[in-house]
N, C-alpha and C positions, 0 to 999 in steps of 0.2 A: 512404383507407378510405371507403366509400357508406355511406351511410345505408337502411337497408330497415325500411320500417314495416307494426305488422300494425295490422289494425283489425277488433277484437273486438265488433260490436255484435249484441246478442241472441246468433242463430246461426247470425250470415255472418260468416264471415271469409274476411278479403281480403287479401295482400301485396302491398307496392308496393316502386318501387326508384325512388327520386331520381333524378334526372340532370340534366344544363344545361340542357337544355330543356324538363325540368316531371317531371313522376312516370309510374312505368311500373308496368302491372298485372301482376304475374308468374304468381299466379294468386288462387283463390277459392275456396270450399269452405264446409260444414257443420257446425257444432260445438256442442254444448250445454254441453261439461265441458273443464276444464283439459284431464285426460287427453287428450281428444277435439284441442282444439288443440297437443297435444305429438304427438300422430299427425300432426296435418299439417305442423307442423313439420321435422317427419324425413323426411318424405316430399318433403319440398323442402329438403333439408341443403346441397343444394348451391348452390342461390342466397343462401343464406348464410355462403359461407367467406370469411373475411376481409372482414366487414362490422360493422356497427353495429347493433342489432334496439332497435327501438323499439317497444312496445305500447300501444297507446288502448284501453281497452275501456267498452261501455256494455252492463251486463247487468243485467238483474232484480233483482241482490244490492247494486247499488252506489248506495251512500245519498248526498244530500247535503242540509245546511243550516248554518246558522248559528248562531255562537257568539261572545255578547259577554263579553270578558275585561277585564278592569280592569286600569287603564298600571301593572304593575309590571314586574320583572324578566324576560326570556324564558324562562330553566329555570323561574321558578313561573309563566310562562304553561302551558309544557310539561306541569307537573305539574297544573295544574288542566284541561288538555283533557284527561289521561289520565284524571284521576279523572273527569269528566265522560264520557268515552266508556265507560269501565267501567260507569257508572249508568246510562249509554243502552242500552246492547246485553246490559247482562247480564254471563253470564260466554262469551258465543260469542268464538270467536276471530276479532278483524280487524284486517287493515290498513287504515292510515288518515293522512292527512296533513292537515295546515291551513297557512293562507298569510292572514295580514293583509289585509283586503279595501284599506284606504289611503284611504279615501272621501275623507279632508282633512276631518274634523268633527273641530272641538276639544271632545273629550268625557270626560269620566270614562273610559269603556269603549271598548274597539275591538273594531271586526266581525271576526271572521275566521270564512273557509269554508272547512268541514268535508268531503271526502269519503274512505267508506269502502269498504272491501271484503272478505268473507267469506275468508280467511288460504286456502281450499281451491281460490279460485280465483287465489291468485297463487303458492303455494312449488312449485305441481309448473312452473311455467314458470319459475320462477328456479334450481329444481334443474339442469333440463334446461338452461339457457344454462350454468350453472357447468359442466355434466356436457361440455358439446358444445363448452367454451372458444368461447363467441360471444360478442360485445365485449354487453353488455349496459346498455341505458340505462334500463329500469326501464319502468315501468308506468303511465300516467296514465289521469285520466276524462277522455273521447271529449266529453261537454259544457264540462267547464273549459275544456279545451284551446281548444276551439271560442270559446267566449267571451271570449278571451285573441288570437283575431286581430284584427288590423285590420279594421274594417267598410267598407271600399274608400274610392273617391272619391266615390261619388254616395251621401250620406245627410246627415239632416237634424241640424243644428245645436239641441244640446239633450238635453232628456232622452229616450228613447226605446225602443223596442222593435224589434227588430230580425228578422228571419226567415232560416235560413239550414238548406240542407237535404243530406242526405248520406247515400248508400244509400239505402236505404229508409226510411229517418225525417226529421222535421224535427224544428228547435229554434229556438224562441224566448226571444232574450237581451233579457234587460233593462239597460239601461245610464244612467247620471245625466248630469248637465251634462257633468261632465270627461272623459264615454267609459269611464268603470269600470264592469266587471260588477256588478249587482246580486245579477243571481239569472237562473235560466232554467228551463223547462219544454220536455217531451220530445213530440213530436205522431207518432204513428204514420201510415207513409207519407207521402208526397209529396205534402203539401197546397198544394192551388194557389185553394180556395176562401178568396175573401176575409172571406167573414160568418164562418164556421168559424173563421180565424187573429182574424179580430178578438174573436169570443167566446172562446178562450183567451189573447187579449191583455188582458182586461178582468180573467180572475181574478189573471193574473199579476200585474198594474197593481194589483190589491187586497190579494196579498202584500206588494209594494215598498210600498204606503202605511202598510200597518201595522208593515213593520220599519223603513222608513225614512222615512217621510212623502213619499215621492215616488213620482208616478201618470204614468209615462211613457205616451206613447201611441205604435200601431202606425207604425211608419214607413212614408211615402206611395210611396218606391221598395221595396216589399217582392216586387215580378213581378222587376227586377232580379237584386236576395241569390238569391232562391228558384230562379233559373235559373242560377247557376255550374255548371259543371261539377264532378263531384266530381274528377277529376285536378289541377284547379288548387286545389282546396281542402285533398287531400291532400297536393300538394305545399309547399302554407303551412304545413301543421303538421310537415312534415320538414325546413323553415328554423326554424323556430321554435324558439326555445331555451327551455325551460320550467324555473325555478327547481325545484332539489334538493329542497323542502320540499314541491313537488307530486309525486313519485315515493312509488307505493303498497306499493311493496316495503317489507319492515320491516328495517329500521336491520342488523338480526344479517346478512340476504343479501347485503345492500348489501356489509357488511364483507368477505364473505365473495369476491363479486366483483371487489372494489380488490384483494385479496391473491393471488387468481388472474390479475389482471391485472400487479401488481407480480413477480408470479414470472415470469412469460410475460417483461415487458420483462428483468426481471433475467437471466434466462437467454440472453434475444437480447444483450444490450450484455457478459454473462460472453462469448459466443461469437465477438462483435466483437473482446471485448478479447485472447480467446486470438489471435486470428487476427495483431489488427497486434499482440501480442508475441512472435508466431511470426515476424514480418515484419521487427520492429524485431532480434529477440535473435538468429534462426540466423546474420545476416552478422556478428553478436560473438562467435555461439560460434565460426563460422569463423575468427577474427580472435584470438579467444583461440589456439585449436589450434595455428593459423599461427606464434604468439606464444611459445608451450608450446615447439613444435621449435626454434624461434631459441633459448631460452632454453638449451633441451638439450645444443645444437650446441655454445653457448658455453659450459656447465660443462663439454664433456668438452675443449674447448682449454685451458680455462683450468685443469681437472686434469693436461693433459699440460702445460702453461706451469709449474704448479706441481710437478709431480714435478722436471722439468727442473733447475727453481730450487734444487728439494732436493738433487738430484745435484749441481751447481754449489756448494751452501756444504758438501756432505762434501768438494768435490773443496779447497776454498778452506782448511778445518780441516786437514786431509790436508798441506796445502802449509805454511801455516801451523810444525807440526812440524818439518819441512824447510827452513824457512827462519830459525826460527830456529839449527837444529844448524848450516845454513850461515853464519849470520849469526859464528858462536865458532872460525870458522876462515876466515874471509875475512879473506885478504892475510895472513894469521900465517905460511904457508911459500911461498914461489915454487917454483911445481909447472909442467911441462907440459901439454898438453892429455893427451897417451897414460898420464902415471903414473896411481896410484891416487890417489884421494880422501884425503884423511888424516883420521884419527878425530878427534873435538872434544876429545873424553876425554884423549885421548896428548898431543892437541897442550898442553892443560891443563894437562899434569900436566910436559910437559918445562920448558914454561915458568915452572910455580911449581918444579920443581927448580932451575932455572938462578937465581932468583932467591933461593931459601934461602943460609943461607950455607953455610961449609964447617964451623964449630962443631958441627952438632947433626945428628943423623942422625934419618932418619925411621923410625917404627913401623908405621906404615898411613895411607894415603890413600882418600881414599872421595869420588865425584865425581857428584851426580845431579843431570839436565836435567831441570827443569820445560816441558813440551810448550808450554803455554799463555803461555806469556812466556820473552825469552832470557836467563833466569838459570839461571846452575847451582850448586848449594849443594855447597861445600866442607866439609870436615872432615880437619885432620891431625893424629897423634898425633906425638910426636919426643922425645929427649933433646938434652944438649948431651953431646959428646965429654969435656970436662973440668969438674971443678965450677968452676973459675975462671971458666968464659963466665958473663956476664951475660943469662938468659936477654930480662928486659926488653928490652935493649939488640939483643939480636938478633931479635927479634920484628918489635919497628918498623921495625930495617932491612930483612927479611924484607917488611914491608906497602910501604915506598916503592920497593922493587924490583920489585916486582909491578905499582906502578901503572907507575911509569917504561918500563915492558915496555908500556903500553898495554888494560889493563885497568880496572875501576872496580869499587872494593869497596864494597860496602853490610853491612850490620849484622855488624861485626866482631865477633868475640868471643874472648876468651884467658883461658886456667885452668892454673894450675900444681898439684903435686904432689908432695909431699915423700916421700922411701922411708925417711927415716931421724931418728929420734924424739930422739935424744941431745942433749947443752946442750951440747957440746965443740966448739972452734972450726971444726974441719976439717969436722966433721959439719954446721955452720952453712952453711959459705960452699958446701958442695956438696948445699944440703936442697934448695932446686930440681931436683927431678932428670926431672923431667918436665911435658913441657904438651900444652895442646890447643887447636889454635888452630880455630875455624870461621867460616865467611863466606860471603858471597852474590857470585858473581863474575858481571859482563859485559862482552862490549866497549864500550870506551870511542870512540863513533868519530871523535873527534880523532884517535885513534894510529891505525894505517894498517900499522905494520909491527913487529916481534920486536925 
């Protein structure tokens, strides 16, 4: 970004444009009033886009002197230039900066100088840079500035007066042993008469003795200073970095500048950052998408994997039932491949006839398969043919026939039943006249055949 400075003195103003090889006039013009230099401004808008605008001005209104404050703290320095400027000027409005002169006297008090300026001729040029987004570096006095450069190579070792000219005016600075500004006065036109600078060297020399007991005198290269060119002088004060405490603008614009400029960058690095996270995130959301369909791909196989698997344990339950009714007649009849299948139930039930004995006759048989396991729960009602059978006795024979056949009884159970209430002998030995025998029946598969 360049540097363009204006240079506001009396009522020429002038812009220039930095460059590597010294400073360029862009152009010039007439101005008495802020407004007046905000018309030229705009009227040259375009050699200021995306640049840096620097102002020096030296006008009629702009004060400067000296002000000794005592070594305390910087905010009560603060406060006592303020009250002190308030007492100088009244109630007019101005801007106004101070900067420690640094003399190196170990003093009670320290110099510092004071310049100010009338608030009417800086807020319409600081509005306008806010208004026109131009990088703005604020406002300084055209003679500090000037007395803050270097005084070249050829001048005299000491205290001294200096001469140094620029447009149409000269100035002479005053400077002590160490090369610090004292103070300086303002000479109308391009003086080149040496009695004339010397007779304004002499009052000046009578200021410095009385604020600081030192009476520099004129320096003997002053044909030298007074013949620079103004390009190479202006292009010193567009290197030149001037401390923040010399800008005239008032503290409220200043703020107001940093936060038009922190939007501006904040907006550019927002614009960067959408871009590389447009950059960084569409090949994820690609990636996602990509990811999304694989994922989809895979539920709908893994729904048909899964239906499948469901089909497969109805088919496996299904079987299950069937294998156990086949399990309660495997190898219980030798059959060919062509006859029928034989029922569980029949084969069940011949085989527990065949194993009853011939004493007791049955009343009902009752035979139900449990799906879920191969058992099937019995239940028989019966009498004995004579009261003489010993129903116990033929029960038990009843159960080891049944195994013997290849069978396996689990939770046996027997209940007898008397029809006849009497105490009389016959009526005793035939009061058993009924049982019920029930059980849990399966193959046994040890046994293999009938």
């Amino acid at each position: 970004m360049g540097t363009t400075t204006l240079i506001w003195d009396q009522t020429r103003v002038v812009l220039w444009r930095a460059e590597r090889q010294g400073c360029v006039k862009l152009a010039d013009g007439v101005a008495s009033t802020a407004e007046a230099v905000v018309d030229f401004l705009e009227s040259h808008a375009d050699a200021l886009s995306i640049t840096r605008l620097r102002i020096y001005v030296d006008l009629p209104g702009l004060d400067h002197h000296l002000e000794r404050i005592p070594q305390i703290g910087a905010k009560l320095q603060k406060q006592l230039l303020e009250q002190r400027s308030k007492k100088h000027y009244g109630n007019e409005p101005r801007a106004w900066s101070a900067s420690p002169m640094q003399l190196g006297e170990q003093t009670t008090h320290e110099f510092h100088f004071v310049s100010s300026l009338p608030v009417d001729s800086v807020l319409p040029l600081t509005r306008w840079a806010l208004a026109a987004g131009v990088y703005f570096e604020g406002i300084y006095s055209l003679p500090q500035a000037l007395s803050r450069l270097s005084a070249g190579e050829h001048h005299q070792i000491g205290e001294r007066i200096e001469y140094t000219a620029l447009g149409g005016a000269g100035y002479l600075i005053a400077r002590n042993a160490a090369g610090r500004m004292l103070f300086f006065s303002r000479l109308e036109g391009n003086v080149c008469d040496r009695a004339q600078l010397e007779q304004n060297a002499r009052r000046l020399a009578l200021f410095t003795e009385q604020e600081f007991g030192v009476a520099p005198q004129l320096s003997a290269d002053l044909e030298m200073q007074g013949a620079r060119e103004e390009a190479s002088i202006v292009a010193e004060l567009c290197r030149s970095k001037l401390q923040p405490s010399l800008n005239l603008v008032p503290s409220s614009e200043r703020a107001r500048q940093l936060r038009l400029r922190l939007r501006h960058r904040a907006f550019v690095v927002g614009i960067a950052a959408v871009g590389a996270a447009a950059l960084f995130v569409l090949p994820l959301l690609e990636e996602k998408q990509n990811l999304e369909v694989e994922v989809s791909m895979l539920n709908t196989g893994l729904q048909s994997q899964t239906l499948l698997i469901n089909q497969a344990q109805q088919t496996i339950e299904q079987n299950k039932a069937y294998r156990n009714v086949i399990e309660f007649s495997r190898d219980r009849e030798t059959f060919d491949k062509e006859d029928p299948v034989p029922v569980p139930v029949l084969i069940m039930m011949k085989s527990l006839a065949q194993a009853l004995p011939d004493m007791v006759e049955l009343d009902s048989y009752s035979c139900e398969i449990d799906p879920s396991v191969p058992v099937a729960l019995i239940e028989i009602h019966g009498r004995p043919l004579s009261p003489d059978s010993d129903l116990v006795e033929i029960i038990d024979a009843f159960r080891s026939a049944v195994r013997m056949q290849g069978w396996e009884i689990d939770s046996f159970e027997r209940e007898f039943k008397s029809t006849n209430g009497g105490a009389s002998r016959f009526v005793q030995r035939g009061g058993l006249r009924k049982f019920i025998v029930s059980f849990k029946l399966k193959a046994n598969t040890k046994w293999r055949s009938l």
